[in-house]
TISE-763983 format. One record per atom (N, C-alpha, C): residue number from 1; residue in three letters; chain; x, z, y. Coordinates in nm, 3 decimals, decimal comma, always signed. Each point is the difference from the previous one (the first is absolute). Last residue first. Example, Ala and Ser with C-alpha at 12.3 -4.5 7.8 and 13.67 -1.06 7.14 Angstrom:
TISE-763983
r num = 2	residu = Ser	chaine = A	xx = +1,285	zz = +0,708	yy = -0,225
r num = 2	residu = Ser	chaine = A	xx = +0,082	zz = +0,006	yy = +0,119
r num = 2	residu = Ser	chaine = A	xx = -0,077	zz = +0,073	yy = +0,109
r num = 1	residu = Ala	chaine = A	xx = +0,029	zz = -0,007	yy = -0,572
r num = 1	residu = Ala	chaine = A	xx = -0,089	zz = +0,000	yy = +0,119
r num = 1	residu = Ala	chaine = A	xx = +0,090	zz = +0,000	yy = +0,120
//
This chain:
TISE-763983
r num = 95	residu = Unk	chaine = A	xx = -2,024	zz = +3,054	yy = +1,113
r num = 95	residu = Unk	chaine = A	xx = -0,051	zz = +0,089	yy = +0,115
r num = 95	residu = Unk	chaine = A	xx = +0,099	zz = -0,062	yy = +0,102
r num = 94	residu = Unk	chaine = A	xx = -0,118	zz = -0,311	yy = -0,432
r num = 94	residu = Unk	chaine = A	xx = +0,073	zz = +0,138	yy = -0,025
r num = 94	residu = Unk	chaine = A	xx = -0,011	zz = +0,026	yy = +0,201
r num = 93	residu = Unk	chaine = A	xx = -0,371	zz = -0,205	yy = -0,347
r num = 93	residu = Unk	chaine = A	xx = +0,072	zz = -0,002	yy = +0,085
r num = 93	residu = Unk	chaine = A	xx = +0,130	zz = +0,070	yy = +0,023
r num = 92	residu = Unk	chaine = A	xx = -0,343	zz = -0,082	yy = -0,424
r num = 92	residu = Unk	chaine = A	xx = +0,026	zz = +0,069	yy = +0,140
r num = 92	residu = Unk	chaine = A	xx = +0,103	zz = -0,066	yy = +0,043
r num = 91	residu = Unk	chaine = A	xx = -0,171	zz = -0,328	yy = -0,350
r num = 91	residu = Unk	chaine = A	xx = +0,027	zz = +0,130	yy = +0,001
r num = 91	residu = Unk	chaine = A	xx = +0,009	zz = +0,044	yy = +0,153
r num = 90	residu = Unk	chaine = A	xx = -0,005	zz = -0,432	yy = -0,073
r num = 90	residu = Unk	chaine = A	xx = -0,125	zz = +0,050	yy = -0,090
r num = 90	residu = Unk	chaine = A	xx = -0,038	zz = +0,171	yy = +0,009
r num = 89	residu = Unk	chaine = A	xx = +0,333	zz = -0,397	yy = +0,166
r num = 89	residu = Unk	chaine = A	xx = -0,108	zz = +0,154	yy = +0,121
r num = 89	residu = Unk	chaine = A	xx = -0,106	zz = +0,014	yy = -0,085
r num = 88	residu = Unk	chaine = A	xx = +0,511	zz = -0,290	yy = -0,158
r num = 88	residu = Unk	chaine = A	xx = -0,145	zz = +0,056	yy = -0,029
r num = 88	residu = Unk	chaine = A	xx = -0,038	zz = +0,117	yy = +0,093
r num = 87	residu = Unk	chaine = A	xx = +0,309	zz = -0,433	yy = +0,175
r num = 87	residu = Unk	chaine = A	xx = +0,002	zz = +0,135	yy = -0,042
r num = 87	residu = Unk	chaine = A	xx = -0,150	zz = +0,066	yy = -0,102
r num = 86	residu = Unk	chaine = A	xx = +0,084	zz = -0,546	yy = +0,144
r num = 86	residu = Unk	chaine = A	xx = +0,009	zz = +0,116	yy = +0,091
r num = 86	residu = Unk	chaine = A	xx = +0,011	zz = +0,147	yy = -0,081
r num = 85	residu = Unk	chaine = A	xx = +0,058	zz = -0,492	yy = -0,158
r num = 85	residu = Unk	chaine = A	xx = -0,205	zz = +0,102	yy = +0,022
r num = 85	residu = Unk	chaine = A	xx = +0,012	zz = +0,115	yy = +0,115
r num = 84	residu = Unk	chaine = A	xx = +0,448	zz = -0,240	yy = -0,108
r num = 84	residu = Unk	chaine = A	xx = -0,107	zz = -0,078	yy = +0,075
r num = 84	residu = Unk	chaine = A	xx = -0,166	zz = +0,028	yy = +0,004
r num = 83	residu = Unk	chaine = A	xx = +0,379	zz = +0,252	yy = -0,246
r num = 83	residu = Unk	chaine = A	xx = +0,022	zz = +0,018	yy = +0,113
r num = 83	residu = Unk	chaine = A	xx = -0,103	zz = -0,070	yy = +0,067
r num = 82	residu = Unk	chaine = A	xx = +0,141	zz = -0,108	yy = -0,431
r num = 82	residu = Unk	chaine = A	xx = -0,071	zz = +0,089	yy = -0,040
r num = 82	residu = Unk	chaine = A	xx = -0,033	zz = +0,088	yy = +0,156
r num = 81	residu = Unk	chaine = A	xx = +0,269	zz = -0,376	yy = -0,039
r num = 81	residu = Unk	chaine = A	xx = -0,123	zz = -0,034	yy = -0,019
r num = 81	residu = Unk	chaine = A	xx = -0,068	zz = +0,147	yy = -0,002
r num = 80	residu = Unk	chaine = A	xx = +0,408	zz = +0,054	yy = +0,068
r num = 80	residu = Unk	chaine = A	xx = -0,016	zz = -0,023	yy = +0,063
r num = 80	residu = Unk	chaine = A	xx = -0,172	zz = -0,073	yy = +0,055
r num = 79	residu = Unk	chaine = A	xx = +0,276	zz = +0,137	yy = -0,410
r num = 79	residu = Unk	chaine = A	xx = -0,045	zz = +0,138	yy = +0,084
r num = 79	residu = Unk	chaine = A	xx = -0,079	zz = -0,102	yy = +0,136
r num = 78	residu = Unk	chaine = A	xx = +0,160	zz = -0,267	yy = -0,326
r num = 78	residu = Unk	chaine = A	xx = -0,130	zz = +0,049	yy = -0,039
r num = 78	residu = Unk	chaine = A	xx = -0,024	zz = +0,110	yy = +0,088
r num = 77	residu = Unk	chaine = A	xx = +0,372	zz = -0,229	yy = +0,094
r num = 77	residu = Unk	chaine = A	xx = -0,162	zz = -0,053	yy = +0,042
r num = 77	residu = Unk	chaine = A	xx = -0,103	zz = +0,058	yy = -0,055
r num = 76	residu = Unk	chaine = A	xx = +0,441	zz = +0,132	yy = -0,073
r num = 76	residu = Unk	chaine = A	xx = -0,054	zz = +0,034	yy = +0,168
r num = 76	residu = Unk	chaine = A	xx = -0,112	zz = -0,051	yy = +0,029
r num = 75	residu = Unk	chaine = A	xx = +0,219	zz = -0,039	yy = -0,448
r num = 75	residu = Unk	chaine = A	xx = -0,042	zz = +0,117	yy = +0,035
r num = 75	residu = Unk	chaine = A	xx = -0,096	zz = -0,004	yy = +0,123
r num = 74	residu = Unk	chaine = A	xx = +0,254	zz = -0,384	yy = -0,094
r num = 74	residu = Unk	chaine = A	xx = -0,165	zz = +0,016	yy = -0,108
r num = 74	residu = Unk	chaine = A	xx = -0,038	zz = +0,159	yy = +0,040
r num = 73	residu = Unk	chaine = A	xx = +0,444	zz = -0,090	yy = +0,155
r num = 73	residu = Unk	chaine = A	xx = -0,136	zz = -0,071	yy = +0,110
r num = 73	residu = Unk	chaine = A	xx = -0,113	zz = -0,003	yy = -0,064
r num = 72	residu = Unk	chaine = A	xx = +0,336	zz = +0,186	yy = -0,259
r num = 72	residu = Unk	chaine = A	xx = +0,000	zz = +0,058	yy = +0,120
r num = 72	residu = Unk	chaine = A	xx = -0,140	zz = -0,036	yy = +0,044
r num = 71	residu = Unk	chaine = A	xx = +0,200	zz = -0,250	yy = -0,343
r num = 71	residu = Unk	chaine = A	xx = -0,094	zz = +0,098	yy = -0,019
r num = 71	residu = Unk	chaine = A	xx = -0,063	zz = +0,134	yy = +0,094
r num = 70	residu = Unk	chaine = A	xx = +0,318	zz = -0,352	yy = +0,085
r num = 70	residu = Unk	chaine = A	xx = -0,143	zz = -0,101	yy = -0,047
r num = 70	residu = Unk	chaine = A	xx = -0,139	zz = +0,091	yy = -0,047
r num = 69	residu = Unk	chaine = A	xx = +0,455	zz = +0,096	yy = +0,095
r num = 69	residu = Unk	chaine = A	xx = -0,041	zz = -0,005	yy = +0,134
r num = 69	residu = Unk	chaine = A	xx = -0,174	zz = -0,003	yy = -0,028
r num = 68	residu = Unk	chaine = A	xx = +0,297	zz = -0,008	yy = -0,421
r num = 68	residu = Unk	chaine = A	xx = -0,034	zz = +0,167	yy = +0,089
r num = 68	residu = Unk	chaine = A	xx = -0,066	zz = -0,068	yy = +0,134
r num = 67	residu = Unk	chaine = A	xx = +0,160	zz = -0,356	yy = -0,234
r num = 67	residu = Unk	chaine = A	xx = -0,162	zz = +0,044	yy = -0,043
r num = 67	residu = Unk	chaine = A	xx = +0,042	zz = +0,150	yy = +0,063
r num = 66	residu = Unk	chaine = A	xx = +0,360	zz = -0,247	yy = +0,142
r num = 66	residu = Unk	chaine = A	xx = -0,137	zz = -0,012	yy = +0,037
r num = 66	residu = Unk	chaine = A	xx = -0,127	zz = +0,054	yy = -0,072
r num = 65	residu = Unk	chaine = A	xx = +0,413	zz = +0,118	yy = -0,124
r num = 65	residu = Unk	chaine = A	xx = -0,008	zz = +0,029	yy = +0,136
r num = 65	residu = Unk	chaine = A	xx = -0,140	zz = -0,073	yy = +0,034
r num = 64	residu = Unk	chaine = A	xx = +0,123	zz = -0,102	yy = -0,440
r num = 64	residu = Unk	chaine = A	xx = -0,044	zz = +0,127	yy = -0,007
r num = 64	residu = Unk	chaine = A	xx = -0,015	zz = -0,003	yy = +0,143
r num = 63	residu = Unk	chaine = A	xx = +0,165	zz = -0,444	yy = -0,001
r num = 63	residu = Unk	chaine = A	xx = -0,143	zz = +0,034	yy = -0,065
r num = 63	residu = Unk	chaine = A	xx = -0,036	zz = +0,181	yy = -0,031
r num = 62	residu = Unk	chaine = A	xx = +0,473	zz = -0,199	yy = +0,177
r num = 62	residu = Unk	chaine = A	xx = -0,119	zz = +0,065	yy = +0,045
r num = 62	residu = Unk	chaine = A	xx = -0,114	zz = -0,028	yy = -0,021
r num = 61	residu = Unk	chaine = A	xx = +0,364	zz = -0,082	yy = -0,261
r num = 61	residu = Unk	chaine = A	xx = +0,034	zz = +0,115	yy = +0,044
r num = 61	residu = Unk	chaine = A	xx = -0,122	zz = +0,084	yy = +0,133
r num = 60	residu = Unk	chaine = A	xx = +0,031	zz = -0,433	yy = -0,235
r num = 60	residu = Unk	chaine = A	xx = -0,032	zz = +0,121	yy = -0,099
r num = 60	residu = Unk	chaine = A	xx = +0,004	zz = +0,104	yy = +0,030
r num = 59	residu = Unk	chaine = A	xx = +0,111	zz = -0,358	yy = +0,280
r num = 59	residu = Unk	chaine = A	xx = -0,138	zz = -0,003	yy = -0,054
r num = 59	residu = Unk	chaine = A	xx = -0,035	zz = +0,108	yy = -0,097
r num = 58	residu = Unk	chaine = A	xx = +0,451	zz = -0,160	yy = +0,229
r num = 58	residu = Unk	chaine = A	xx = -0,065	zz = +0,147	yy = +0,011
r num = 58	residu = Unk	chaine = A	xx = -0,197	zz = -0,036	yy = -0,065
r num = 57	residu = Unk	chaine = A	xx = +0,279	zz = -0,366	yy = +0,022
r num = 57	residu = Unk	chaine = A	xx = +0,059	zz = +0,044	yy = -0,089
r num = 57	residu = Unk	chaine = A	xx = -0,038	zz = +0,154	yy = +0,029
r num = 56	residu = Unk	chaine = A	xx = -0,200	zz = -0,348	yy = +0,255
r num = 56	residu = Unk	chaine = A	xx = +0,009	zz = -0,011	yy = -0,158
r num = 56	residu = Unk	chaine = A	xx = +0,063	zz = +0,102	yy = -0,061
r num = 55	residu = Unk	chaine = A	xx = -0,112	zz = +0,077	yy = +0,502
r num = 55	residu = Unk	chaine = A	xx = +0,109	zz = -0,035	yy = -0,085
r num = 55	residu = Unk	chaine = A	xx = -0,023	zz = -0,012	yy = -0,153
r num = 54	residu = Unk	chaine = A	xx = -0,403	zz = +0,100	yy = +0,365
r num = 54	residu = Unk	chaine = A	xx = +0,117	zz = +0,079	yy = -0,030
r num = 54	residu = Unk	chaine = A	xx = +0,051	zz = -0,130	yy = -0,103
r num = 53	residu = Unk	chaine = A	xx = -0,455	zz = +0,095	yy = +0,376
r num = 53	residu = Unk	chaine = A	xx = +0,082	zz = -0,095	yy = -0,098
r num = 53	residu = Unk	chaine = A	xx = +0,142	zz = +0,105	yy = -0,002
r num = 52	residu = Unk	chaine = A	xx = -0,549	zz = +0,015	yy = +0,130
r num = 52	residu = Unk	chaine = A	xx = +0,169	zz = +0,074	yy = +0,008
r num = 52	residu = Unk	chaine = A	xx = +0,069	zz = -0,068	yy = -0,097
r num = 51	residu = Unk	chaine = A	xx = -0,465	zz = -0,169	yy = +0,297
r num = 51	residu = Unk	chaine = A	xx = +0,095	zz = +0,036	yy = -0,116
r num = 51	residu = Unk	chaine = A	xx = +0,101	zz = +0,027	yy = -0,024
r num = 50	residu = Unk	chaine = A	xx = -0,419	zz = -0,207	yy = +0,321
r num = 50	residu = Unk	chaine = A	xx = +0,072	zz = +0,090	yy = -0,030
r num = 50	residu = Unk	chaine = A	xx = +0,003	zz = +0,022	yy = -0,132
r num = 49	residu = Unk	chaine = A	xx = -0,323	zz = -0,230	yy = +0,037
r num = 49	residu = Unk	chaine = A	xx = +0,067	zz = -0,109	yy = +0,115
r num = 49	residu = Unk	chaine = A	xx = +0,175	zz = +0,037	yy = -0,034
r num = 48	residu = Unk	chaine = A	xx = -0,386	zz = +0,137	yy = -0,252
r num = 48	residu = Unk	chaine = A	xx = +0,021	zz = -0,123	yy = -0,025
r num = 48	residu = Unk	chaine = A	xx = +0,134	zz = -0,071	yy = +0,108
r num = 47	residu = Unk	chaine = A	xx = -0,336	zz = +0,351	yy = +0,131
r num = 47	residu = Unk	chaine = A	xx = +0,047	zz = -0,029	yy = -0,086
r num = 47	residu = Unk	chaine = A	xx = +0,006	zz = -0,144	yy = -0,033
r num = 46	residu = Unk	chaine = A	xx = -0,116	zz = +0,272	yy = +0,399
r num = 46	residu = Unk	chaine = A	xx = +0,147	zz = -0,033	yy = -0,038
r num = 46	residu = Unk	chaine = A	xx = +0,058	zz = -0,066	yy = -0,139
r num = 45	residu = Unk	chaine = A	xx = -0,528	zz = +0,038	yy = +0,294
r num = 45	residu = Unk	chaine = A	xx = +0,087	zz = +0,046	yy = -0,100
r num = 45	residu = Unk	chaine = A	xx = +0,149	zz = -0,052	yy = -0,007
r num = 44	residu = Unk	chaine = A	xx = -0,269	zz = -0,102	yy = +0,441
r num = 44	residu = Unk	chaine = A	xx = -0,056	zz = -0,050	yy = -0,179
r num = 44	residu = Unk	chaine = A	xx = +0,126	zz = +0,108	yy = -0,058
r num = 43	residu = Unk	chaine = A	xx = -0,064	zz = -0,020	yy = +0,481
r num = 43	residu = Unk	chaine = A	xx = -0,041	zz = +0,094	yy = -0,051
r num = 43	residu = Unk	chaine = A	xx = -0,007	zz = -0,008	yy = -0,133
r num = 42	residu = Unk	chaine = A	xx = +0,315	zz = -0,337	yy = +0,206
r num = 42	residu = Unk	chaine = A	xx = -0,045	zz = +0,096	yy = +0,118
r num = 42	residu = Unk	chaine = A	xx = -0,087	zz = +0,125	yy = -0,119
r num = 41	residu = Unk	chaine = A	xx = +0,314	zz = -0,360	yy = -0,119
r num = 41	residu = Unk	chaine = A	xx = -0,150	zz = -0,014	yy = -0,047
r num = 41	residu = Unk	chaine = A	xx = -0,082	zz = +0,087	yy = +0,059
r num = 40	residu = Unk	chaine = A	xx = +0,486	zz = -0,058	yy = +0,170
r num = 40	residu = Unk	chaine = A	xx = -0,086	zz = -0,147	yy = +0,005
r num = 40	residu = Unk	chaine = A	xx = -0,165	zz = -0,021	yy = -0,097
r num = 39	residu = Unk	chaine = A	xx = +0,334	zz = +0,412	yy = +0,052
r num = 39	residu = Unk	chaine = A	xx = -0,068	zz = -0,073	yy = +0,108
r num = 39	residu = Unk	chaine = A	xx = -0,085	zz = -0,093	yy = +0,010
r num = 38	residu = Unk	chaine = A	xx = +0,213	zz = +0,097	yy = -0,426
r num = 38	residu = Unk	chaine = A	xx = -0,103	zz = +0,107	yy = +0,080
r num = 38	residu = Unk	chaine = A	xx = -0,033	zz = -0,021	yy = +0,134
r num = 37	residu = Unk	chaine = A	xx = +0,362	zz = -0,186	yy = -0,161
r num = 37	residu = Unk	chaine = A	xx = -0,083	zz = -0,099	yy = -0,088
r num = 37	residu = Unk	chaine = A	xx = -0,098	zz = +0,057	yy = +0,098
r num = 36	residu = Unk	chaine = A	xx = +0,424	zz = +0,215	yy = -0,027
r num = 36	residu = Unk	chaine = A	xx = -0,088	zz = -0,024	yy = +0,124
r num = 36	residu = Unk	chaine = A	xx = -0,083	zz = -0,130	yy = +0,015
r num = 35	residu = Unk	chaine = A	xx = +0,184	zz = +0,219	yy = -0,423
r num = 35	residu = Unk	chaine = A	xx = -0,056	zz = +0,099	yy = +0,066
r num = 35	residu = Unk	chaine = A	xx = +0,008	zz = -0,072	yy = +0,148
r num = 34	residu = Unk	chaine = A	xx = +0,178	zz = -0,188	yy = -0,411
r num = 34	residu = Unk	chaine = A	xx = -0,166	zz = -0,047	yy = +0,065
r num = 34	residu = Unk	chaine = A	xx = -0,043	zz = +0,061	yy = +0,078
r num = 33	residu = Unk	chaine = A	xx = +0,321	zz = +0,230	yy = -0,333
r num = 33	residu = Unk	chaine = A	xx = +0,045	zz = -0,149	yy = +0,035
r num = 33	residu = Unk	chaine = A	xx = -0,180	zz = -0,050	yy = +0,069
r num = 32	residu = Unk	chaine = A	xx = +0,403	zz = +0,423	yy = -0,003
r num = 32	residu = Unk	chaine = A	xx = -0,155	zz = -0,025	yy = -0,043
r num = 32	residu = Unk	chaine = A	xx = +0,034	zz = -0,132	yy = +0,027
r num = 31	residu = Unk	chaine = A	xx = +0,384	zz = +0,237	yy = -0,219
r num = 31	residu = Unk	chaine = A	xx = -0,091	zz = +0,002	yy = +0,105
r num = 31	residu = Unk	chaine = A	xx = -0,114	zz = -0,098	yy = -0,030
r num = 30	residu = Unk	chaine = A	xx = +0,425	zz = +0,368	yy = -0,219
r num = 30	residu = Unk	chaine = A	xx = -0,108	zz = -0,093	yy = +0,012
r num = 30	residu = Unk	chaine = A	xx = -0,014	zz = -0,104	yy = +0,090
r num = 29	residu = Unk	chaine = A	xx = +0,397	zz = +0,306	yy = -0,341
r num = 29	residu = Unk	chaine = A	xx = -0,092	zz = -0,051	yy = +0,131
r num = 29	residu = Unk	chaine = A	xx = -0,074	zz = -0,088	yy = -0,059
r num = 28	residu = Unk	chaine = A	xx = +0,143	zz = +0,451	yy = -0,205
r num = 28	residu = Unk	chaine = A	xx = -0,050	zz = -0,103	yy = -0,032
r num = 28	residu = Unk	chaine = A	xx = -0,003	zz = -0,113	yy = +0,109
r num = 27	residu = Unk	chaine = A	xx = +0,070	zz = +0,475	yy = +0,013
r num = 27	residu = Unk	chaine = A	xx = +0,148	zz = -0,033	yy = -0,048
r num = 27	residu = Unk	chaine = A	xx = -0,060	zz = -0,144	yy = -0,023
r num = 26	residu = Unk	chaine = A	xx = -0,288	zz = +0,379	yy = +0,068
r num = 26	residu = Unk	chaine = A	xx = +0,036	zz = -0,043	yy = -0,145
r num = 26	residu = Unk	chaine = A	xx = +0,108	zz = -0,073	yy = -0,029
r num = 25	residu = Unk	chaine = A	xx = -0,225	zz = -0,002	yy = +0,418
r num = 25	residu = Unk	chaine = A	xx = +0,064	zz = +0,166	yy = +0,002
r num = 25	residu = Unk	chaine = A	xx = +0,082	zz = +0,036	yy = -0,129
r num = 24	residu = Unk	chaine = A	xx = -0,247	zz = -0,437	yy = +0,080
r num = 24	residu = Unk	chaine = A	xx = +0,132	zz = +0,019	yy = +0,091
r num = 24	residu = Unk	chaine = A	xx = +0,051	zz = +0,126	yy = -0,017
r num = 23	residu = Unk	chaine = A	xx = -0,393	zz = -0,091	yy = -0,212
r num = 23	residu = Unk	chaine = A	xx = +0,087	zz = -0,081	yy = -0,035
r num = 23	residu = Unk	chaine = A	xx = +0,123	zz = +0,022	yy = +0,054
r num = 22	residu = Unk	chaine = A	xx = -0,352	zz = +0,201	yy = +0,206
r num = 22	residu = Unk	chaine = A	xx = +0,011	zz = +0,044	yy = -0,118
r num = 22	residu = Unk	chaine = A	xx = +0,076	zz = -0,018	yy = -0,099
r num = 21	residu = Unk	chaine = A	xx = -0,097	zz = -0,257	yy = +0,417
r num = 21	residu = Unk	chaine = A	xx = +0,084	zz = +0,164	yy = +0,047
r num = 21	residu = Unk	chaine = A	xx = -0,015	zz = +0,031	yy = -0,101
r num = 20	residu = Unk	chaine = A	xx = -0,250	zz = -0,341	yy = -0,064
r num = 20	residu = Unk	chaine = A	xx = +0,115	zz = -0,048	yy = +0,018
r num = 20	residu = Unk	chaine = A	xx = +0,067	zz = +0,120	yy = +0,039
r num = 19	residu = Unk	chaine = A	xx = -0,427	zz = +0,057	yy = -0,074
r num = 19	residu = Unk	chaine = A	xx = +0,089	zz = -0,043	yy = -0,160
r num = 19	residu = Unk	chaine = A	xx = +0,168	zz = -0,052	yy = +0,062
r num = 18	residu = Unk	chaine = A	xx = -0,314	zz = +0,145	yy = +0,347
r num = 18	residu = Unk	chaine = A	xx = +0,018	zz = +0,151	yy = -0,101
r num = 18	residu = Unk	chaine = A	xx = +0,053	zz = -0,072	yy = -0,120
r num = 17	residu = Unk	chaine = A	xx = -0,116	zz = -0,349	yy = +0,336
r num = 17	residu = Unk	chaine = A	xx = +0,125	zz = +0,060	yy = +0,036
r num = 17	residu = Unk	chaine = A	xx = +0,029	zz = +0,104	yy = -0,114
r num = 16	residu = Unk	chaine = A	xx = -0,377	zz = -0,243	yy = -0,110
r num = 16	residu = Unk	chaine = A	xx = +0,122	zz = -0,075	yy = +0,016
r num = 16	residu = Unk	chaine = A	xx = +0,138	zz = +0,091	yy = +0,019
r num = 15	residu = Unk	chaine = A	xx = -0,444	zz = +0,159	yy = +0,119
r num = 15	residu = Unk	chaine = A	xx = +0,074	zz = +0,022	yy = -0,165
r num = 15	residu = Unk	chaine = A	xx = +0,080	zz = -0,085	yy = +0,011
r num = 14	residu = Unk	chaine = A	xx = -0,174	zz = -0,043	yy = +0,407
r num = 14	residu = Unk	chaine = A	xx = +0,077	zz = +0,085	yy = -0,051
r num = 14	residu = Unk	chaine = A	xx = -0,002	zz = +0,053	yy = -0,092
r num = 13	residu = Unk	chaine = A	xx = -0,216	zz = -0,396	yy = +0,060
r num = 13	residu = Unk	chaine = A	xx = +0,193	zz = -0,053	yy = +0,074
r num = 13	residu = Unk	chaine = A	xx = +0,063	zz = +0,225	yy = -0,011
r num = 12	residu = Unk	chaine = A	xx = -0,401	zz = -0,185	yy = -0,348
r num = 12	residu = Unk	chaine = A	xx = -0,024	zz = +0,062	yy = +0,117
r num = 12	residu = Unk	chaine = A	xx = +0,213	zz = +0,008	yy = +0,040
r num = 11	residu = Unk	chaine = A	xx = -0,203	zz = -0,163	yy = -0,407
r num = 11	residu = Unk	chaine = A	xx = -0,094	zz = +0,020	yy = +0,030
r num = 11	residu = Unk	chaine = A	xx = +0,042	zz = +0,030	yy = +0,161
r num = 10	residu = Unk	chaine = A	xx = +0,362	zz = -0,193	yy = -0,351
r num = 10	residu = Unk	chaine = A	xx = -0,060	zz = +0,088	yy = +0,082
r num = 10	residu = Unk	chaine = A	xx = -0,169	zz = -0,001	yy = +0,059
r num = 9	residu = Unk	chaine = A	xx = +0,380	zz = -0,125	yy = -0,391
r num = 9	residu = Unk	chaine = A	xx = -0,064	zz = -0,052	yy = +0,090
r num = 9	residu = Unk	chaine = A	xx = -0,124	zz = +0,089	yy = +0,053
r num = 8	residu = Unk	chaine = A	xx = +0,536	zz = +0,030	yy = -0,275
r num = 8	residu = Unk	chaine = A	xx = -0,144	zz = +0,034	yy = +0,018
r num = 8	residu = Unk	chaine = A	xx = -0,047	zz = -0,044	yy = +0,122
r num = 7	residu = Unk	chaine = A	xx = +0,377	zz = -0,143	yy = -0,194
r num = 7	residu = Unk	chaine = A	xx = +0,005	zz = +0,156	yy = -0,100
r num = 7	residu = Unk	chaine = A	xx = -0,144	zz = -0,020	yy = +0,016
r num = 6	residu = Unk	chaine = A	xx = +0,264	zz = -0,431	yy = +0,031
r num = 6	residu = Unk	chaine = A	xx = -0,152	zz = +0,079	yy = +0,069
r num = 6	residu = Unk	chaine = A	xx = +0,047	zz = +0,123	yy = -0,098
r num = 5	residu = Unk	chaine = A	xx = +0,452	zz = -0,294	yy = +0,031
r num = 5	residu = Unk	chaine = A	xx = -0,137	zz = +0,073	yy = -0,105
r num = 5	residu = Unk	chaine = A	xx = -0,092	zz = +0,044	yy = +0,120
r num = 4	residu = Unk	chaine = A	xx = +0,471	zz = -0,382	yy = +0,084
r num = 4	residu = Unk	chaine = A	xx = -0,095	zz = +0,095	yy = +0,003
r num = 4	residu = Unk	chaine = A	xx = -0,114	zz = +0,062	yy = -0,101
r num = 3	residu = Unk	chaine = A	xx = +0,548	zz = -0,238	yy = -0,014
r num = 3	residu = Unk	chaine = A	xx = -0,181	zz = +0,006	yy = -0,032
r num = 3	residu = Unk	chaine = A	xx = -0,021	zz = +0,143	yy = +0,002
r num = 2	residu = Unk	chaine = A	xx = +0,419	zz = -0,216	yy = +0,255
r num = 2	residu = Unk	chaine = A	xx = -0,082	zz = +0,099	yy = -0,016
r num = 2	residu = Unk	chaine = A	xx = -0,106	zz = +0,017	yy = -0,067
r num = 1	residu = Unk	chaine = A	xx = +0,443	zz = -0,358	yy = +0,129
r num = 1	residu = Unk	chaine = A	xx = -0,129	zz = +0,049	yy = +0,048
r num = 1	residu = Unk	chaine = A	xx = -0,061	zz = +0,092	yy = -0,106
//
């Protein structure tokens, strides 16, 4: 049998998937572990529940793969927060 590693625990069943296709493209396997947990807490957060698990012995190999995802998704939220005021209409309009 197989010891498993949490690479990474997920906030959301699809970051889950973007670390696990990230891992996998890297030659690394994965999979998620808890991902139809999510049903059963209907709207509560994923965390804690979901987690990409990988092979003791690739652990080293995918800690860089995940912090790029890790740094990805830190990107998208800040753009994404920065999205929820809505646009600046401080300025003109465009015609």
């Amino acid at each position: 049998m197989q010891v498993m590693h949490t690479a990474y625990r997920a906030e959301t069943l699809i970051d889950a998937h973007l670390v696990k296709d990230a891992l996998e493209r890297a030659g690394i396997p994965a999979f998620i572990a808890g991902e139809y947990l999510t049903g059963g807490v209907g709207q509560l957060p994923a965390i804690d529940y979901v987690a990409v698990m990988v092979p003791e012995s690739a652990r080293d190999e995918a800690a860089p793969v995940v912090a790029e995802v890790e740094r990805a998704l830190a990107v998208s939220r800040v753009e994404a927060a920065s999205w929820e005021n809505g646009p600046d209409l401080d300025g003109p309009l465009p015609a």
